[in-house]
C-alpha positions in Angstrom: 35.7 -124.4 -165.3 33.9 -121.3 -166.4 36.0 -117.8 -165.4 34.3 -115.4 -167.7 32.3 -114.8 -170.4 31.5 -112.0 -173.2 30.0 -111.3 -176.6 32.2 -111.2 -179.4 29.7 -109.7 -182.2 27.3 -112.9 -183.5 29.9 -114.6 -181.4 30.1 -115.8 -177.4 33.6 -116.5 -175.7 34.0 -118.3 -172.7 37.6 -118.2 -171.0 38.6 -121.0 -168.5 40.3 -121.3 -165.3 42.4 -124.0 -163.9 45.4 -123.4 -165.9 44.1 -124.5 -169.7 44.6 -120.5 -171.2 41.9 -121.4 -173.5 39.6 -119.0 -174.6 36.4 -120.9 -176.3 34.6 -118.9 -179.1 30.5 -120.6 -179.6 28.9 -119.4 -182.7 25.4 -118.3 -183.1 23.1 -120.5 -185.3 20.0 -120.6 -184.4 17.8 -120.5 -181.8 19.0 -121.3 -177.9 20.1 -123.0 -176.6 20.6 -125.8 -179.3 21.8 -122.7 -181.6 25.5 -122.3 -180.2 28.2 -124.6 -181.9 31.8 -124.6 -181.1 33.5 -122.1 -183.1 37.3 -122.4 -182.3 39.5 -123.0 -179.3 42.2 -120.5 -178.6 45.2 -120.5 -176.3 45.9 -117.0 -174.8 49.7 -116.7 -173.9 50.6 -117.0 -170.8 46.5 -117.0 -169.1 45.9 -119.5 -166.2 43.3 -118.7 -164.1 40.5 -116.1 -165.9 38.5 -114.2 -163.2 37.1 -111.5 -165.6 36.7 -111.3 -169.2 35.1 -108.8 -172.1 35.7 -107.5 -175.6 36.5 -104.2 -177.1 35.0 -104.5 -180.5 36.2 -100.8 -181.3 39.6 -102.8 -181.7 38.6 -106.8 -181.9 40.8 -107.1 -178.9 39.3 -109.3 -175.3 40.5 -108.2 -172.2 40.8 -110.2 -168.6 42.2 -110.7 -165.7 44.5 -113.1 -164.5 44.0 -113.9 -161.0 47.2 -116.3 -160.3 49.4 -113.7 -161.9 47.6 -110.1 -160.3 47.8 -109.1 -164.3 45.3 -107.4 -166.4 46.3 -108.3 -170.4 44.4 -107.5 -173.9 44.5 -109.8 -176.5 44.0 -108.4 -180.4 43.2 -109.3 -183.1 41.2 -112.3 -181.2 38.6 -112.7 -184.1 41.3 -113.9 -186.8 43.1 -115.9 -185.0 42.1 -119.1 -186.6 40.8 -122.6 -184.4 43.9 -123.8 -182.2 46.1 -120.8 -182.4 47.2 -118.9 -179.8 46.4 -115.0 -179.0 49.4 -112.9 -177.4 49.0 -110.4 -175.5 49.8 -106.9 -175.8 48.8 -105.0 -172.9 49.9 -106.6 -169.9 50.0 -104.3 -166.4 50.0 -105.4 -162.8 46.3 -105.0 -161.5 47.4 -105.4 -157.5 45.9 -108.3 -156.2 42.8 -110.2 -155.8 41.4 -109.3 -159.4 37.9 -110.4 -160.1 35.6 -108.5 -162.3 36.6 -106.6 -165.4 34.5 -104.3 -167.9 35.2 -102.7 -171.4 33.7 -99.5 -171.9 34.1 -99.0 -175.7 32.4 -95.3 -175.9 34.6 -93.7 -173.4 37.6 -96.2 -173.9 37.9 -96.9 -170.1 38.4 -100.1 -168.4 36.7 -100.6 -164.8 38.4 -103.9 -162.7 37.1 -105.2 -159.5 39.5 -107.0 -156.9 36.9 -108.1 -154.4 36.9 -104.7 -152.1 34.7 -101.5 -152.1 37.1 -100.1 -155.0 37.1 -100.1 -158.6 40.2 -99.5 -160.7 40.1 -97.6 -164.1 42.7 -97.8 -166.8 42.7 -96.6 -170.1 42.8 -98.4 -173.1 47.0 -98.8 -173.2 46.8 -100.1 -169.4 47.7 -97.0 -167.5 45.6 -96.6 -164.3 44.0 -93.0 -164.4 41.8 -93.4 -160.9 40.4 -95.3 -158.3 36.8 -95.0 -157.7 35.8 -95.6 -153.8 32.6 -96.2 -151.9 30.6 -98.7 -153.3 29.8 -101.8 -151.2 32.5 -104.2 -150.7 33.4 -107.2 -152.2 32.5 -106.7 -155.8 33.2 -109.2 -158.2 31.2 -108.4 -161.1 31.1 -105.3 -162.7 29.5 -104.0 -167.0 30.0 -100.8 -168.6 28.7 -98.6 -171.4 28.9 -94.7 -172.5 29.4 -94.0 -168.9 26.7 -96.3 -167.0 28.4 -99.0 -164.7 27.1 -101.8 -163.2 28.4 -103.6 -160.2 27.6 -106.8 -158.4 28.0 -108.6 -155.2 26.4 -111.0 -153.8 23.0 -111.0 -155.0 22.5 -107.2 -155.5 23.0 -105.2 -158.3 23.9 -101.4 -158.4 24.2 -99.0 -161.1 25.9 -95.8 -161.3 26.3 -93.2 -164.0 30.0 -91.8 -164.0 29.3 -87.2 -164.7 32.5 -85.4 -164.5 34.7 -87.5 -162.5 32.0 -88.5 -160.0 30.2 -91.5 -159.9 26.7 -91.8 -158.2 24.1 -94.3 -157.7 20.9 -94.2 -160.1 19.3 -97.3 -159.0 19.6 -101.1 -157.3 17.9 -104.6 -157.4 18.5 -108.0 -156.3 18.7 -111.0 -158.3 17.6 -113.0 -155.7 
């Protein structure tokens, strides 16, 4: 079962739930959608049950979190770790519970995760939480980043804010409805 998915360079990778701790890696090769071929399989050491998943290319390393465990782990190195291998971790914090979404800035080195409320927890890139940001609408799941532009998602609506000096505020919406 699909838990999360990101773009590792040329490269997509697709973590799984249900206890597997595979991490897939599709290569591009052409044209879509007949243009992705199975790259390599990874295990990822100790991962059951992906919620969220991205990659820091800045370091090669994909983070997620793992929703059985309440953990938020990165995994380096991921791109040479050759087909069948396993990746293990190096960061590995307690998120709190419920953890969902989770988004890799790479230009500000922040990391946003979503646990299904109206919050959004920030961690730096060792795993140490620096803030809480409140007040968006509740039960976010998903959630992207880039140079300080995030964008949420529940339901079927999307939000995105702009993050300016410690605040964070809402530039525009739409539904995907």
């Amino acid at each position: 079962v699909l838990a999360g998915i990101t773009r590792i360079g040329a490269n997509i990778a697709v973590a799984e739930q249900g206890g597997s701790g595979r991490v897939r890696v599709f290569e591009k090769t052409g044209g879509l959608p007949t243009g992705i071929n199975r790259n390599k399989v990874l295990r990822v050491q100790d991962g059951r049950h992906f919620h969220g998943i991205d990659y820091d290319p800045v370091t090669d390393t994909v983070w997620g979190t793992e929703y059985e465990q309440n953990r938020i782990r990165s995994y380096p190195n991921i791109g040479s770790v050759s087909d069948g291998g396993t990746v293990n971790y190096s960061v590995n914090v307690d998120g709190g519970g419920g953890l969902q979404g989770l988004a890799v800035d790479s230009v500000t080195r922040r990391i946003y995760v979503t646990n299904g409320s109206s919050s959004v927890k920030i961690y730096n890139m060792s795993g140490t939480h620096i803030e809480t940001w409140s007040g968006h609408p509740e039960g976010v799941g998903a959630i992207a980043a880039h140079d300080d532009t995030i964008w949420t998602g529940a339901g079927t609506n999307i939000r995105i804010y702009t993050r300016s000096g410690g605040n964070y505020t809402q530039t525009s919406s739409f539904s995907v409805a």
